[in-house]
C-alpha positions in Angstrom: 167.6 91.7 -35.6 168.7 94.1 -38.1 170.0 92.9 -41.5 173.3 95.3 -42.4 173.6 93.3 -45.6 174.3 96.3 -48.0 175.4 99.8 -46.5 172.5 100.6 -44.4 172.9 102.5 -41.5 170.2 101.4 -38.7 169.4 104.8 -37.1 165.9 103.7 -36.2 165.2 100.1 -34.8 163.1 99.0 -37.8 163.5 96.2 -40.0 165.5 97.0 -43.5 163.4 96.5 -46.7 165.8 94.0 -48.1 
């Protein structure tokens, strides 16, 4: 769902730029 690949913290359920 959500790709943590670098340190991103998902505080909204949207999709990560990268």
């Amino acid at each position: 769902m959500l790709k943590t690949s670098k340190s991103v913290i998902p505080a909204k359920p949207r999709r990560v730029p990268w």
